[in-house]
N, C-alpha and C positions, 0 to 999 in steps of 0.2 A: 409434213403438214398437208392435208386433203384440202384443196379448193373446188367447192362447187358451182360449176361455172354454168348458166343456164343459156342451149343452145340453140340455134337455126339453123334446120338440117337441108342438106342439097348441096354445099358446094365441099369444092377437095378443102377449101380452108378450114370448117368446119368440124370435117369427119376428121383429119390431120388434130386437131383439139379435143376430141374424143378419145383418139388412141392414147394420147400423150395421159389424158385425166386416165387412163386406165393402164399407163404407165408400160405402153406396148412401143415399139419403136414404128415409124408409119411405112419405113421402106420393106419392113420385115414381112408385109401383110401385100395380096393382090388385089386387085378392084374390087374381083368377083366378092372376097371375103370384107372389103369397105364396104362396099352397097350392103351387104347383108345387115351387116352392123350397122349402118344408116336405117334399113327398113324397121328394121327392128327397134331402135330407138322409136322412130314416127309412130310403130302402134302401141305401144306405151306409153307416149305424151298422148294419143286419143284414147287410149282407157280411164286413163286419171283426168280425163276432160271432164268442171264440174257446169253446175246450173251460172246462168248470169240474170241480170234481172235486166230489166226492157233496155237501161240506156249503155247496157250489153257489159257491165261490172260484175266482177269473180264475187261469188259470196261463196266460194267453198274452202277446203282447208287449205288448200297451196296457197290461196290467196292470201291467207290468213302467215302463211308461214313465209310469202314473200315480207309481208307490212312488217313482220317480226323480225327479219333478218335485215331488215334496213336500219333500224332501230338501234343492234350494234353499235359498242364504241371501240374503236380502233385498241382501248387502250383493257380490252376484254381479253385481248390477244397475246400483246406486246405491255406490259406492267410498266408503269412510269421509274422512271432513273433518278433517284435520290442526286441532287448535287452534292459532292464530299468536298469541294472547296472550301475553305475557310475565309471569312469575312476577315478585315482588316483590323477590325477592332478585336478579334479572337484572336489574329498574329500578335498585335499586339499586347495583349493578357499575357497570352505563351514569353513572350520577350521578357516582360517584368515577372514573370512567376519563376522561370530560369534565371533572372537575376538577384532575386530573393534567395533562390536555395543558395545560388554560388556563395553570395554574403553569408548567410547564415551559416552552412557549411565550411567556408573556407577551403573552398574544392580548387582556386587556384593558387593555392601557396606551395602547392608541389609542381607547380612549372616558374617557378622563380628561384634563383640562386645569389648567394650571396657570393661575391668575389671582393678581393682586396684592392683598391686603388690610393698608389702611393700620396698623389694628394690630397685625397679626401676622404680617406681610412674605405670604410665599407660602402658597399655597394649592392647594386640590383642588376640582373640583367636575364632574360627570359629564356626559355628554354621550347616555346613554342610562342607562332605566328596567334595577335592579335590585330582585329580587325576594329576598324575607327568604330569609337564609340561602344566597344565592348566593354564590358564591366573586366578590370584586372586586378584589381587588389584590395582591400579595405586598412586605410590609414587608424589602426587599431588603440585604443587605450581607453582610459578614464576619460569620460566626457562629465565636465565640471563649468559652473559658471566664471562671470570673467574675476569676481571678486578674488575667489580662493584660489585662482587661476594665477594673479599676480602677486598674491601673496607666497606660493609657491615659486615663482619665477622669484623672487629674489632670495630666497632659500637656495635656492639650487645655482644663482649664481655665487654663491660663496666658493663652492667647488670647481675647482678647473677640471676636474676629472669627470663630469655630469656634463653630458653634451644636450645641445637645443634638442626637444622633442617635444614641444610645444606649439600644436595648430590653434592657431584663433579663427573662428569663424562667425557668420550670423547667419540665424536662421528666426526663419519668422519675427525678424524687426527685435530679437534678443541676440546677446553676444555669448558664443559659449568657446571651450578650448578641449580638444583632445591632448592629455597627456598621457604620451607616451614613454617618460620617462625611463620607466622602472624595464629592467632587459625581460625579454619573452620571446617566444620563437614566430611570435610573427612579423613577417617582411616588410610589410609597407611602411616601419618609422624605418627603416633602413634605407629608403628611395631619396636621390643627391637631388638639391635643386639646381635648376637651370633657367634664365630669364630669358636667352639666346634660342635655345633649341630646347624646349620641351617637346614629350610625347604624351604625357598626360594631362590631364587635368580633373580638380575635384568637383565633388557634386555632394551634396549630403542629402539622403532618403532618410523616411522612417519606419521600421518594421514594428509592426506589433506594438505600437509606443516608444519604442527607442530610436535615436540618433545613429546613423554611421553615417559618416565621412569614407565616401568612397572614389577610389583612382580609377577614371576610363581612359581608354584612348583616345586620344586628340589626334591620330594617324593611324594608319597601318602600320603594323611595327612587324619587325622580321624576329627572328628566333637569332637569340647572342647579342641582342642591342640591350642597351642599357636604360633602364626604365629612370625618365628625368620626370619634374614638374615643378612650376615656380611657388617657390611658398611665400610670395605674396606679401609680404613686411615690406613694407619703404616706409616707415616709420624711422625720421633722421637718427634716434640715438641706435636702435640697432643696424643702420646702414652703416652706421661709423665704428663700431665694432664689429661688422659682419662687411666687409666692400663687396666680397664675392655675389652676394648677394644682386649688384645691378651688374656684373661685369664677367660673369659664368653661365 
């Protein structure tokens, strides 16, 4: 980039800003040939000398192209820089629209495993690090009110072979139940409860009009831990057929 520097001729600091603008090195050159270059300059600034008027002001074209050149904005030169940071409230859209796909997709049921535990049949436990409050799993099934919900529950307790897989919850000041009864391959009616030490806990969202019940983490959890959360019943008759319930 060319800067045009406008000068005052006679001293070596000067003529030394002239080579430099003409991209000469100053030690390269002897006096004899700096003076030249200095005279020379002076009678060119007095050829382009124009008219003034009495209270001795330029009204000719340099004057006109100094007023011009001041006029400039820095930003004529150097273009203004877009910030690409993201607002907070953009991080957060991104957070819930990544947690929307995971649900809808079901893209972490392939970092969960099911393992066998002698005493409480099947189990859950991860296969990759979860960070507090990360979306982990969706507690899947039939979402039905509470009506048909206990009318089912005493169906299904006629069989000892039909294990619990019945969430009750409320949302918006109504009472409703995920049943998970019926076997499917997804994991979360597979997660043990724990009232002691859980790692999860639920939440219910709504996509597009619909209900999930879904498991985040309540900690950081490591890869091989066992995915717990408390289901939440202290209702006496099922305490007294369920004790595990306040004491696991």
């Amino acid at each position: 980039m060319v800067i045009t520097i406008r000068l005052a001729y006679g001293t070596d600091e000067k003529r030394q800003t002239i080579l430099l603008h003409r991209g000469l090195p100053v030690s390269a050159l002897s006096n004899r040939m700096l003076d030249k270059i200095v005279h020379r300059k002076r009678g060119s600034a007095r050829s382009t000398k124009k008219k003034t008027t009495r209270k001795g002001k330029s009204v000719g074209k340099e004057a006109e192209k100094s007023d011009d050149a001041s006029t400039h904005k820095i930003t004529e030169y150097f273009p203004l820089r877009r910030s690409s940071r993201k607002t907070e409230k953009q991080l957060e859209q991104e957070e819930r629209d990544a947690m929307a796909n995971a649900i809808l997709t079901g893209s972490n049921e392939e970092f969960l495993e099911i393992f066998e535990c002698e005493e409480k049949g099947r189990g859950i436990r991860t296969l990759r690090n979860f960070q507090k409050n990360e979306f982990v799993v969706e507690y899947k099934g039939e979402i039905i009110d509470l009506r048909l919900a206990r009318i089912r529950e005493r169906e299904y307790a006629k069989d000892d072979s039909i294990g619990s897989f019945m969430y009750f919850f409320k949302y918006q000041n109504k009472q409703y139940c995920v049943d998970a009864t019926d076997e499917t391959p997804y994991k979360g009616r597979l997660i043990n409860h724990s009232v002691i030490r859980p790692n999860l806990k639920t939440k219910v969202i709504e996509l597009n009009g619909s209900k999930h019940l879904i498991l985040i983490a309540k900690r950081d959890i490591d890869i091989g831990e066992e995915l717990l959360y408390d289901y939440g019943d202290r209702t006496p008759c099922t305490v007294a057929e369920n004790p595990w319930l306040l004491n696991s």
